[in-house]
C-alpha positions in Angstrom: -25.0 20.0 0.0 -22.9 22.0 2.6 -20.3 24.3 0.5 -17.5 22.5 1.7 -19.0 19.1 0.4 -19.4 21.9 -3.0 -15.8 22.8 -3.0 -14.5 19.3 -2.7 -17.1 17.8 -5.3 -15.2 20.8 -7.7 -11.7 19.9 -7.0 -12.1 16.1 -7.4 -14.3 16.0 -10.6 -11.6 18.5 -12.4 -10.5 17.1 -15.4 -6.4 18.1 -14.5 -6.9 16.1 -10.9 -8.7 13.3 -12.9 -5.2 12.8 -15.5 -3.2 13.8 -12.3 -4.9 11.1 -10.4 -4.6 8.4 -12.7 -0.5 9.3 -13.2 -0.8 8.7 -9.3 -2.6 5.4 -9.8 0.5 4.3 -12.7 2.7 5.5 -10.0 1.4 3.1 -7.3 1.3 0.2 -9.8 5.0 0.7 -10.6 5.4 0.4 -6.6 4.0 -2.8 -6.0 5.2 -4.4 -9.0 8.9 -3.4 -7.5 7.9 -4.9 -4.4 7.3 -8.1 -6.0 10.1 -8.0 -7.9 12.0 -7.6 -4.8 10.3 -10.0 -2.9 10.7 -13.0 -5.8 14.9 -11.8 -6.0 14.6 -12.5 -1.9 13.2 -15.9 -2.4 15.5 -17.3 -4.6 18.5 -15.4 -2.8 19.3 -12.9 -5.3 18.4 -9.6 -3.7 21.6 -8.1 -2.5 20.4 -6.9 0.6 17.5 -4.8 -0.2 14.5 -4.9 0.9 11.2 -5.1 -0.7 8.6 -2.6 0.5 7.7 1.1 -1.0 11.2 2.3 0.2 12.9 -0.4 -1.1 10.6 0.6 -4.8 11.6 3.9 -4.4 15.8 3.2 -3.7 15.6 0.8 -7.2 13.5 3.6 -8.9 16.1 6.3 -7.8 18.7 4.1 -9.4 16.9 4.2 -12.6 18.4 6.7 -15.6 16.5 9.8 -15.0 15.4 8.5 -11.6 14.8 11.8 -9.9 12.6 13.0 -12.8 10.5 9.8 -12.7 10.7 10.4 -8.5 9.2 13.8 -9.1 6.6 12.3 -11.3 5.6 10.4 -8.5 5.8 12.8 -6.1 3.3 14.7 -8.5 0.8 11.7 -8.9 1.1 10.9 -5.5 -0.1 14.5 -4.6 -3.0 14.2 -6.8 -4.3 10.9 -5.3 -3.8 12.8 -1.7 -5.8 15.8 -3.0 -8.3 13.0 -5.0 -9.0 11.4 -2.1 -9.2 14.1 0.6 -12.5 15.3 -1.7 -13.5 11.7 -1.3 -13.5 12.1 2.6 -15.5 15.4 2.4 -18.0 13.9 0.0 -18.2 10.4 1.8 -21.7 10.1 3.5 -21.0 6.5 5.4 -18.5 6.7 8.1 -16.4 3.5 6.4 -16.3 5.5 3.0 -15.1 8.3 4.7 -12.3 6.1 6.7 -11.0 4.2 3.7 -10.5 7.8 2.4 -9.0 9.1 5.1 -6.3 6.0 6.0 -6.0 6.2 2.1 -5.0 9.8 2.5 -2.5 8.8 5.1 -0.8 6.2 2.8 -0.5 8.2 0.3 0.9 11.0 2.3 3.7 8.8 3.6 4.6 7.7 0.4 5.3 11.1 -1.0 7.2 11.9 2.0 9.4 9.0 1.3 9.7 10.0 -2.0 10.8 13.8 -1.4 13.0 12.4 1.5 15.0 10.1 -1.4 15.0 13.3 -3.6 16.5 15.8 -1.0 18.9 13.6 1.1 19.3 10.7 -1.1 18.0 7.6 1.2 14.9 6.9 3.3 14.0 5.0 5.7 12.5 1.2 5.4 8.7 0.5 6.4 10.2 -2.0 8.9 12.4 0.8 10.7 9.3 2.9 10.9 6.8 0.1 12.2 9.5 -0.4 15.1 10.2 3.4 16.0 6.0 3.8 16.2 6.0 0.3 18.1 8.6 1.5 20.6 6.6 5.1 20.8 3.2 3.5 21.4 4.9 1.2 24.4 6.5 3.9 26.6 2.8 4.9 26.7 1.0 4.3 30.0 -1.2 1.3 28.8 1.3 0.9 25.8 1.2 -3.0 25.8 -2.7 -3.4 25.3 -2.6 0.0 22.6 -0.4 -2.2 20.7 -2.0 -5.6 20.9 -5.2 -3.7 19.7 -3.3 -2.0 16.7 -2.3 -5.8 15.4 -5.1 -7.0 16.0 -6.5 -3.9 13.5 -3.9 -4.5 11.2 -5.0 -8.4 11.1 -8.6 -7.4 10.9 -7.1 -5.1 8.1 -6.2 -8.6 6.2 -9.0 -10.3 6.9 -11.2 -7.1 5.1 -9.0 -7.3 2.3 -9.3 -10.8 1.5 -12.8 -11.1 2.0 -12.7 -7.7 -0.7 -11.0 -9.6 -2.8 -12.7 -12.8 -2.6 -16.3 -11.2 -2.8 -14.7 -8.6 -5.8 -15.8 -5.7 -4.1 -13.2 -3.8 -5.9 -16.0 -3.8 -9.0 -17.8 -1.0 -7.4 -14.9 1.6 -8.0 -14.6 0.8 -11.4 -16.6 1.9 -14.8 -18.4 -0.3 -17.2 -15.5 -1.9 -19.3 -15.6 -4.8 -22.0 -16.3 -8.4 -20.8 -12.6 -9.4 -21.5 -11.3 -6.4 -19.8 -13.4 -6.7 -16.7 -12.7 -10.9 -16.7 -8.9 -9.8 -16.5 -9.7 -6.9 -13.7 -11.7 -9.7 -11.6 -8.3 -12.2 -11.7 -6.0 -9.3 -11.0 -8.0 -7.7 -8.4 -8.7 -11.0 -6.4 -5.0 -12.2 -6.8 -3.7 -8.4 -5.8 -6.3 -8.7 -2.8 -5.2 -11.8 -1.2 -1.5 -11.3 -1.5 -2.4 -7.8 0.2 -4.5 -9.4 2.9 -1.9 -11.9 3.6 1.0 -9.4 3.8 -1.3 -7.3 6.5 -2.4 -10.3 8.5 1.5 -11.2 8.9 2.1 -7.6 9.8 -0.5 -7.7 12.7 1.1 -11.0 13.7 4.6 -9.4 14.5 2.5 -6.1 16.3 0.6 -8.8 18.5 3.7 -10.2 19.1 5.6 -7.1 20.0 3.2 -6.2 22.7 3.4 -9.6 24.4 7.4 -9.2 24.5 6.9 -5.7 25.3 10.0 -6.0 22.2 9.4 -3.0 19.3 11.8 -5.4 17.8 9.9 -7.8 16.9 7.5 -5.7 14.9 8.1 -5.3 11.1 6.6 -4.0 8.0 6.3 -5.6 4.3 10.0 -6.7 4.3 9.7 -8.6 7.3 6.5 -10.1 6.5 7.8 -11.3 3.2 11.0 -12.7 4.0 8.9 -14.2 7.4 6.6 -16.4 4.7 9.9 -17.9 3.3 11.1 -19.3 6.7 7.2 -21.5 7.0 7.3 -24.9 6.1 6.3 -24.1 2.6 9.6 -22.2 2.2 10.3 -19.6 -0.3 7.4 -21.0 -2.5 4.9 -19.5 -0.3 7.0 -16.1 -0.9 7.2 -16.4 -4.6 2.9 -16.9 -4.7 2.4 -13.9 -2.3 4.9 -11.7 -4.5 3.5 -12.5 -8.1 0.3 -11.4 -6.3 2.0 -8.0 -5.6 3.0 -8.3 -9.3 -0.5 -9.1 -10.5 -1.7 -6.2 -8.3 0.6 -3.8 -9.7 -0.6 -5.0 -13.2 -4.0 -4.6 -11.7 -3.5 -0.5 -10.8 -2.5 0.0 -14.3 -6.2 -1.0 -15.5 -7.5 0.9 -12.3 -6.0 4.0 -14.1 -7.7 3.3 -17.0 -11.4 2.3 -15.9 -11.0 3.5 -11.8 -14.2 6.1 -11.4 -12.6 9.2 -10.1 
């Protein structure tokens, strides 16, 4: 073992980034139960505007009574999960390990950006803003059209992972032995969280793909657009209301993470 692999295996099995960690893994489960709170207010038509993605989370957590102690919370937990995971990347022995930690570690960074931008200027800006102002960046590139089309076709493949993670319960493998009803529970969260996950991602990839044909940043969006997107299909908002409970059942599904998630 190299010493930096030494060094990370010591930060990451410390007993303060362990309870840091799991406050970061409460953290992202109030997140993506917001989001699906938004999203199920956009499907019936009672969301005033807002839009439901981690931004949107953040701007109805910043409302909150003692919102910008709770935002520094996060900000806190958020850090942990970015230090967490960066020892997971230095430890990882298979290149995918190491990936899923490092896009992970991305993630995570851009949420706590978000959240100090909230805390220090008092708004930030949506997923969907950002997805378009990357789009737009990658296009002006020489060769930007077929850069993009092969980032949403990522993103879809993204989905696709997801689900099939979901579907096959790979999610068991990151968690510790628990008690039959606990882990019964974790398998219908987990799958649930998954697809909804998957399907937000694939839609994602969809606008991307179709970005790049219109040569349009436009047209691509993040979570907001994908969600309110599934209540203009046939199956109308009712399609939206399934995908968001799965958000909900996800978020309820990182609260059991930070009680049995190995760290």
């Amino acid at each position: 073992m190299s010493e930096t692999e030494t060094l990370a295996r010591r930060a990451t099995d410390s007993p303060a980034v362990d309870r840091l960690a799991r406050v970061g893994l409460v953290c992202r489960a109030v997140l993506y139960a917001l989001i699906g709170v938004l999203a199920i207010q956009i499907a019936f038509g009672g969301n005033g505007g807002r839009e439901a993605d981690k931004n949107g989370a953040i701007s109805e957590v910043a409302s909150l009574p003692f919102g910008s102690v709770i935002l520094w919370i996060m900000v806190v937990g958020f850090a942990a999960l970015i230090v967490w995971q960066v020892g997971e990347a230095i430890k990882a022995h298979k290149l995918k390990d190491r990936v899923e930690a490092i896009s992970r570690v991305v993630v995570y960074a851009f949420i706590c950006t978000a959240l100090l931008t909230m805390l220090l200027t008092g708004e930030t800006n949506s997923d969907d803003e950002r997805s378009r102002d990357i789009t737009g960046k990658l296009l002006d590139l020489p060769g930007g059209q077929l850069l993009v089309g092969a980032v949403g076709l990522g993103i879809i493949a993204l989905g696709v992972y997801w689900m099939h993670y979901g579907f096959k319960k790979k999610f068991r493998e990151n968690l510790k032995p628990m008690p039959a009803k606990a882990s019964a529970m974790m398998d219908r969260l987990g799958l649930a969280g998954y697809l909804a996950r998957g399907l937000i991602a694939a839609g994602a990839g969809v606008f991307v793909i179709q970005a790049a044909v219109t040569f349009d940043p436009d047209k691509a969006g993040g979570i907001d657009a994908t969600l309110r997107a599934f209540a203009d299909t046939p199956a109308g908002p009712w399609l939206l209301v399934v995908v968001a409970l799965g958000l909900l059942l996800f978020g309820v599904y990182c609260l059991g993470e930070a009680r049995w998630r190995r760290t």
